[in-house]
N, C-alpha and C positions, 0 to 999 in steps of 0.2 A: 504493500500500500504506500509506506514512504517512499518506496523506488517509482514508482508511478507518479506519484505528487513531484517528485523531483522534475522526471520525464518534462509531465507539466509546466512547470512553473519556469524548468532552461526553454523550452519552446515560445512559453506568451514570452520570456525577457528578450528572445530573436526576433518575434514577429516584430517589437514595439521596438526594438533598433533596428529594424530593416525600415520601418515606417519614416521612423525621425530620419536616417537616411538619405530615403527618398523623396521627404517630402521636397525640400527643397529644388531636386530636379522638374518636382511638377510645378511649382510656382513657376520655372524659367522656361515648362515646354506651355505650361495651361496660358500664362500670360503672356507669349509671345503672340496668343491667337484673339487675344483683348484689343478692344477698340484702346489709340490713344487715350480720348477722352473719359472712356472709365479707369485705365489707370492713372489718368493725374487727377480726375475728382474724387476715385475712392480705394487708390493705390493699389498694391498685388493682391489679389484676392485667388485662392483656390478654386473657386466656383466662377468667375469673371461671369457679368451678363452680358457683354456686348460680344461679337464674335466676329473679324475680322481678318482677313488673309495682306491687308494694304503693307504690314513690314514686310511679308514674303516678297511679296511684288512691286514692292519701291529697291529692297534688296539686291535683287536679281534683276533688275533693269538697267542697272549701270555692270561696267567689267572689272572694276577694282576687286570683285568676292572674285572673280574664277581666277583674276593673277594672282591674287593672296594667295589661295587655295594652292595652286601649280607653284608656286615659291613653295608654302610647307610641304605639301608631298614630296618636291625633290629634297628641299634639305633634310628632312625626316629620311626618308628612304637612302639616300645615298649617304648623309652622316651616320645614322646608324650602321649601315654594312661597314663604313671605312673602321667606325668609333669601336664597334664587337671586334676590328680581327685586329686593329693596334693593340686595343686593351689584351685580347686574348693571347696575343704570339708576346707580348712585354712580359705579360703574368706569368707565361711560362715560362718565360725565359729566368725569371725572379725566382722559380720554384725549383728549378730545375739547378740541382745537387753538385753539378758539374762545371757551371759556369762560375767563372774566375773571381771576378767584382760581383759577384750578383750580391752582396752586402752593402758595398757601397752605392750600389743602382736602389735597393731598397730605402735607403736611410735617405736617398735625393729624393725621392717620390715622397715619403714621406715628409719630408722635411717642407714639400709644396703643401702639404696637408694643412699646416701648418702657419707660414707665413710668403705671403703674395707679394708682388713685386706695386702694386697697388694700380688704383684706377691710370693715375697717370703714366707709368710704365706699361701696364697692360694697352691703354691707347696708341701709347709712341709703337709699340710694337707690329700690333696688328694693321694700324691706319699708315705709318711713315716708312717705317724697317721694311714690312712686306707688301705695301702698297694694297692693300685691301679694298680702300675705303669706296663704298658705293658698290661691292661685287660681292653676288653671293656668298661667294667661300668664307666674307667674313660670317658669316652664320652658321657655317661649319669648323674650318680649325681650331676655334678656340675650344672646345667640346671631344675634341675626338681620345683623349685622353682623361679621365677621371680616377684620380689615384685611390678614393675609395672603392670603388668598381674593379680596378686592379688587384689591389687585394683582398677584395673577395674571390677571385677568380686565383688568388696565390692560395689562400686559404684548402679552395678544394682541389686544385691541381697538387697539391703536396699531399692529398689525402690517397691520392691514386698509388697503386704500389710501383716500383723505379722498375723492379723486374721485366716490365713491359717494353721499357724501353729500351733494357739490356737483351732483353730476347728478339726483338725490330732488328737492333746493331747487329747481332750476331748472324740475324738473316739479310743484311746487307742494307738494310733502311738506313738513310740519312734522317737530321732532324727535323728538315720539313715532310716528310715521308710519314716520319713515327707521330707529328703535332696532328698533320690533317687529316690523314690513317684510322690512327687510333685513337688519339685523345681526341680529337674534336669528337668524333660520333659519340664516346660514354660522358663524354659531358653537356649532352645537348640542354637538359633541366637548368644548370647554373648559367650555361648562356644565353637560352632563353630569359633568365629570370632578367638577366645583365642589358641583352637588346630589348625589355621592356623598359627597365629606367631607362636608356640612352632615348627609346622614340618618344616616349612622354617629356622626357628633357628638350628634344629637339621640336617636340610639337607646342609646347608650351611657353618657348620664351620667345620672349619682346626683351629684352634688355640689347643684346646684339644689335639689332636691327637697332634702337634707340642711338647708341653708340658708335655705329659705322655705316649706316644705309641712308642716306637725306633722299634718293632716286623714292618715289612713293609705288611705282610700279614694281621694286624688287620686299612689299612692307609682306612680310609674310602675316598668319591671320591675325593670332592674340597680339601684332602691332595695331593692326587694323581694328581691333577691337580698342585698343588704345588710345587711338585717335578718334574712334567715335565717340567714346564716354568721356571726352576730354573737351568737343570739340561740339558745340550745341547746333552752329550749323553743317550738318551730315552732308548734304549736297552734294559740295563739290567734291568731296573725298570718296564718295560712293558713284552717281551718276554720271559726273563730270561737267562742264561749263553749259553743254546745251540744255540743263534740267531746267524747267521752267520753275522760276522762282516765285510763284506764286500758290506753288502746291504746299498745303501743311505735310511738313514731314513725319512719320511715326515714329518720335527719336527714343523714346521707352519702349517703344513694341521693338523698333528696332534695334535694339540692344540684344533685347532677350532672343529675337529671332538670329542674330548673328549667334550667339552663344551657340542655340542647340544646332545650327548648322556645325558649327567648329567643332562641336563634341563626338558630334554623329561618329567619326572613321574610327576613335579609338574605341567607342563603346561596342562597336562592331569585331574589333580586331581582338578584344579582350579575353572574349568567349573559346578565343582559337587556340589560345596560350595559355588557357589557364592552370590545365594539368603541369604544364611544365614549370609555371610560375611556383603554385601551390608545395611543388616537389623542390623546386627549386631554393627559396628561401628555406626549407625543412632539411638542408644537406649541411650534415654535421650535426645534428642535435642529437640525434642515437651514436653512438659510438661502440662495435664489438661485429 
């Protein structure tokens, strides 16, 4: 009977945090489809009365959402692949028993953990030294290394037994042979877990773009969300100069209605990874 009551009582405590959870996702998908004027006369409301599609279709009327958009897919997509196989082939190289300095290579990474060369040095770098400024790739390199990320990736790469690799060598494998071979395949769970932080990191930021991109056509989205919640008249930064200026804009509908568009790809992509996520944050917790 107590074990039952238990049963109980952990299920309603899930229901009622999956609730509070979610609610909030419904305020920004229910009230995206609200009139303007009921959310400035009677703010978010879960139930909204007015019912309205004018953010979708003032949104999608101009090109700035589809360049956004095609900016993060490719930085996402092609920083992540570079970001997973730098980190990956570094980690190993860090774990791996045999290389020379790999102490002194550790204690430099960490030591980035640590203390940063700062704003102004991190600009002189990326905008002057490498000429970056206004090119995608600033919204790549600076990302494709994460020294915590590394050392997770050192952590279970050290967990693998060496004999593997001793037994590779002895059948004539070199070390990119025995990395891509064998160790990548049994470590697909920690890389998986590793190229979700990196896409959510690349999907998610606007700081980059703030600090190296002035071109508005290269602003990937959460810039562009940036500049709308910043910027009361939306217009010219969505439509472009031919919007007639006599249209009220949806500039609260059209907030929320950017959001769930921007959200849409990862909630989608989430479901696909998430056995490996799940397994993957869980390696190393049993030990035998």
């Amino acid at each position: 009977m107590r074990e039952r009551a238990f049963v109980v009582m952990m299920y309603t405590v899930l229901v009622i945090f999956a609730l509070v959870c979610f609610l909030p996702f419904w305020l920004v998908i229910i009230n995206s489809f609200a009139t303007e004027t009921s959310i400035q006369t009677q703010g978010y409301q879960f139930f909204p009365r007015g019912f309205s599609l004018s953010a979708y279709e003032y949104l999608f009327s101009g090109k700035q959402l589809f360049s956004s958009y095609k900016v993060t897919l490719f930085v996402t997509t092609v920083g992540t692949l570079l970001a997973v196989l730098i980190t990956a082939t570094y980690a190993y190289t860090l774990s791996h028993p045999r290389v020379k300095y790999r102490n002194i290579l550790s204690f430099l990474t960490y030591f980035t953990m640590l203390f940063g060369a700062g704003l102004v040095g991190f600009y002189m770098l990326i905008a002057n030294w490498l000429g970056l400024k206004d090119s995608i790739w600033a919204l790549i390199l600076p990302y494709l290394l994460n020294p915590f990320y590394a050392f997770i990736l050192v952590s279970f790469f050290r967990t693998l037994p060496f004999e593997m690799n001793e037994a590779a060598t002895v059948d004539g494998a070199n070390d990119l042979v025995i990395f891509f071979r064998i160790i990548w395949p049994i470590s697909t769970p920690i890389i998986a877990t590793v190229s979700l932080f990196y896409a959510l990191s690349y999907w998610n930021d606007w700081w980059l773009s703030l600090l190296f991109v002035d071109n508005y056509k290269l602003h990937p989205l959460q810039m562009m969300i940036r500049q709308l919640m910043s910027n009361l008249n939306a217009k010219a930064y969505v439509a472009g100069s031919g919007t007639n200026y006599n249209i009220v804009v949806p500039t609260f509908g059209m907030q929320l209605a950017i959001v769930c568009v921007t959200i849409g790809p990862i909630l989608f992509v989430y479901p696909f990874i998430q056995k490996y996520f799940v397994k993957g944050i869980t390696i190393g917790a049993i030990k035998g």
